[in-house]
N, C-alpha and C positions, 0 to 999 in steps of 0.2 A: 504493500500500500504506500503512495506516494506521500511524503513526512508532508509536504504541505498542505495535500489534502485532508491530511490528519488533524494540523494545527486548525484550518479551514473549519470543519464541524468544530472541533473542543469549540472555538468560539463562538461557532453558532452556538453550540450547545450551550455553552454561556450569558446565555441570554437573550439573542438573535432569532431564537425558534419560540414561540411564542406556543404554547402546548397547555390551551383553559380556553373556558369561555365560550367555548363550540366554537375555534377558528384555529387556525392554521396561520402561523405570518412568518416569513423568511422576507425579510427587507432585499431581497434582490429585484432589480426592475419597480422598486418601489418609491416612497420620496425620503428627503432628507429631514423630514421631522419626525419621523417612526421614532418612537422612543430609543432602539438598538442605535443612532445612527450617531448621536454622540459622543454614544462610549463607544464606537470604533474610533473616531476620529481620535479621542483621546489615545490610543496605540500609538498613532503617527503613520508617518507612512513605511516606514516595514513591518508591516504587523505581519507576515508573514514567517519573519525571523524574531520578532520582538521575544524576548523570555518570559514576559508574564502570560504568554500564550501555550499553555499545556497542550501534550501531542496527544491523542487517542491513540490506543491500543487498536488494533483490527476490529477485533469482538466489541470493543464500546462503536466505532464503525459502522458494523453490521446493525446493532444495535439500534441504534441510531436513526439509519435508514428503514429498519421495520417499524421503527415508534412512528416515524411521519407516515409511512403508507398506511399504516393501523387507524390515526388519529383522522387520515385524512379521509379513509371509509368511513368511519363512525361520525363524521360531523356531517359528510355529505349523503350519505347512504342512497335511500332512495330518489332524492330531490336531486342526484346525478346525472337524473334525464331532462333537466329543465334548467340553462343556465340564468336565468330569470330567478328561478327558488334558489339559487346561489351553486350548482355544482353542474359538472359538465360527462356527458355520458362517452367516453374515448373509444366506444366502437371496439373494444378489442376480446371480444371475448375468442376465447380458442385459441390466442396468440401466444400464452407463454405456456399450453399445453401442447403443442405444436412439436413434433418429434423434430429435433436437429437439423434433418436431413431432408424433412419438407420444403418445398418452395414458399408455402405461406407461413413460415417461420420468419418474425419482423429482424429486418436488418436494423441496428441501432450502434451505434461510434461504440469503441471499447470502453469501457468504464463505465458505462451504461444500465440499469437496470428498469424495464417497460411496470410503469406505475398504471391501475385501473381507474384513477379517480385523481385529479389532478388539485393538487394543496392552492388554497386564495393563498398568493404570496404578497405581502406587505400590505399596507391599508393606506388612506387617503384621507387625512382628519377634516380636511374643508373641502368636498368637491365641488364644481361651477354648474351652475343652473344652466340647463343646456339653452334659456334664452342668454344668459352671460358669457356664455362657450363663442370663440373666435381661433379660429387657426389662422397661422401665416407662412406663408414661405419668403424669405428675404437674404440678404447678402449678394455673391457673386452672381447674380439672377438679372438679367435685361429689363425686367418689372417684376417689381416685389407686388405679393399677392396676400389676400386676407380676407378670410371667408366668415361669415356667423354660423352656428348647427344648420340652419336652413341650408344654407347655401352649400356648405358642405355637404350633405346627406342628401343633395339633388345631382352630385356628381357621379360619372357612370362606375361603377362598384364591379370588381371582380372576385369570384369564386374561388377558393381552392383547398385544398385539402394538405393538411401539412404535420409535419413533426415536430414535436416541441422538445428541446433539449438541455436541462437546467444542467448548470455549472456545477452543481452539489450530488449528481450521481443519478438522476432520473431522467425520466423519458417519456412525454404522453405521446402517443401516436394518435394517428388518423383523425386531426382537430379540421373540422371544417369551419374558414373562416369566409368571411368576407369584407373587404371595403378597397377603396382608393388607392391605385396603384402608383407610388414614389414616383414610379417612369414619368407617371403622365401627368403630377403635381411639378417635375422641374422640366417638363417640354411648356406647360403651360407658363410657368414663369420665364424657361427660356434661359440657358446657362451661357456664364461670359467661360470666353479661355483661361481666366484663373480658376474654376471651376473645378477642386479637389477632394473635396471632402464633403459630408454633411453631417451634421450635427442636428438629433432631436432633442428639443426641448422638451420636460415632461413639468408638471407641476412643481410646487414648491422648491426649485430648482435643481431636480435630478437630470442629469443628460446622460447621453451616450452617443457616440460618435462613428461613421465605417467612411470606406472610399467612394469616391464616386460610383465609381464600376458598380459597387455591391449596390448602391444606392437604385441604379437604374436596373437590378435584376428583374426579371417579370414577376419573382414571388415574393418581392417587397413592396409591403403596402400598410399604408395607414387602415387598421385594421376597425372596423364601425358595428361590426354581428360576431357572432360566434354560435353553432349549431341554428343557424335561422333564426335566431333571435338578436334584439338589439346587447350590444358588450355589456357586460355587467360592471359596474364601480366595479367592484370586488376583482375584477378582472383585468380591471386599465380603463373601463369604459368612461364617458361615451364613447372613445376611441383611446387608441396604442399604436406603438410601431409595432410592425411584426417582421421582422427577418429569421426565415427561418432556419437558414445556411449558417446562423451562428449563436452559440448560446445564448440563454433566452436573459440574462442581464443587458445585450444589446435589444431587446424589443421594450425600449423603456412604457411605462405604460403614464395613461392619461398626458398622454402627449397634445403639447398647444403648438408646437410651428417645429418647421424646420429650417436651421442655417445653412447656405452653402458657403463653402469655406476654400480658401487659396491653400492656407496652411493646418495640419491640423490641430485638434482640438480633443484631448481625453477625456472622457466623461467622468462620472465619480467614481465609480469603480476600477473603470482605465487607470486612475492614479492612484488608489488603493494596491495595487500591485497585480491586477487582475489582466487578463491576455490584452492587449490592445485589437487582435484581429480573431480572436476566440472561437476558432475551428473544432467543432468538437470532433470532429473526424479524425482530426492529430493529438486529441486532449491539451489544447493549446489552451488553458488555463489561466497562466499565469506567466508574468513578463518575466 
């Protein structure tokens, strides 16, 4: 087991997982006033190496990981087929009984383990009344753009069915989303030649940052439904980014605009010590 990813839970497990209440909260893809979020920063920025960060053992590890899928059945249970009643139904039945050597046995990055029921990760203490909701696209852009919810949720919306893959060892499959694809939010604004980077803005000031290329994939998108229903708060709603080519701390959620950038920009977990281009395919974690 990788010592960082060890130190990584201790921490969470120190306080980071929030395990009461009938919820579920891991502050990843979350905002910066979660209660966990100033006792990271108190670490510094090598909490990765810092000492007062105890290492888990395997078995507290393992442990670990069954406490949240356990927790995260029992809060969601039934109400997992209605993301509306707060939980989301991940289509996988048969997947992890699936003999090895079947084809519909899920492919998922190494270090991976396929969750049935997907944890509410971090909370939103003040969300925007979706008449107060404005998104923007600005920066390196030929015309900077700014939409209200109307305006936005009148724009044409794509389909897709994707995998979700969190930084902490799990994995939902088969998530059908939908909304606003990235592509067609910076064709509409229109990109100058300094045109590098972009940076999403989420609430309370979390961001997260990728390249342009990733920016304009066709499965990146400002994400507005989830299972045919409109996003849940608890989710990211009324909207999130969704990138789904890299761990799910880049789909920041309750996302208000996007920057485009010449040079770039690390989010808060970028600079926590966290992968800048977070490949889960290579377990690229961590800088």
């Amino acid at each position: 087991m990788d010592q960082n990813k060890r130190r990584f839970l201790k921490l969470m497990g120190k306080g980071f997982v929030v395990l009461g209440s009938g919820v579920i909260g891991i502050p990843l893809g979350a905002c910066q006033r979660d209660p966990g979020y100033q006792a990271l920063a108190d670490l510094g920025d090598d909490l990765l190496t810092d000492s007062r960060v105890e290492e888990m053992t395997d078995g507290e590890v393992d442990a670990f990981i069954a406490e949240v899928d356990a927790r995260a059945a029992e809060v969601l249970g039934d109400s997992a087929r209605s993301p509306v009643d707060g939980g989301e139904d991940l289509d996988t039945e048969g997947e992890e009984t699936a003999a090895p050597d079947e084809q519909s046995a899920p492919t998922i990055p190494e270090g991976q383990h396929v969750v049935e029921t997907m944890p509410s990760l971090g909370s939103n203490p003040n969300p925007r009344s979706l008449e107060d909701w404005t998104f923007y696209v600005q920066g390196e852009v030929e015309q900077a753009l700014e939409f209200t919810w109307e305006e936005f949720n009148a724009l044409d919306k794509v389909d897709q069915v994707i995998n979700f893959h969190c930084v902490t060892g799990w994995t939902a499959l088969n998530l059908e989303t939908r909304g606003v694809p990235v592509k067609a939010l910076l064709a509409m604004a229109g990109l100058t030649n300094k045109a590098n980077h972009v940076v999403f803005d989420c609430e309370h000031g979390y961001t997260t940052n990728i390249d342009i290329e990733e920016a304009q994939k066709d499965n990146v998108q400002i994400e507005t439904h989830l299972w045919g229903a409109p996003l849940p708060d608890q989710y990211g709603g009324p909207a999130r980014g969704r990138i789904p080519d890299r761990y799910g701390y880049k789909s920041g959620k309750w996302v208000v605009g996007l920057r485009v950038l010449e040079e770039d920009e690390p989010g808060f977990w970028e600079t926590k010590g966290y992968s800048n281009t977070a490949d889960p395919w290579t377990q690229d974690r961590y800088s």
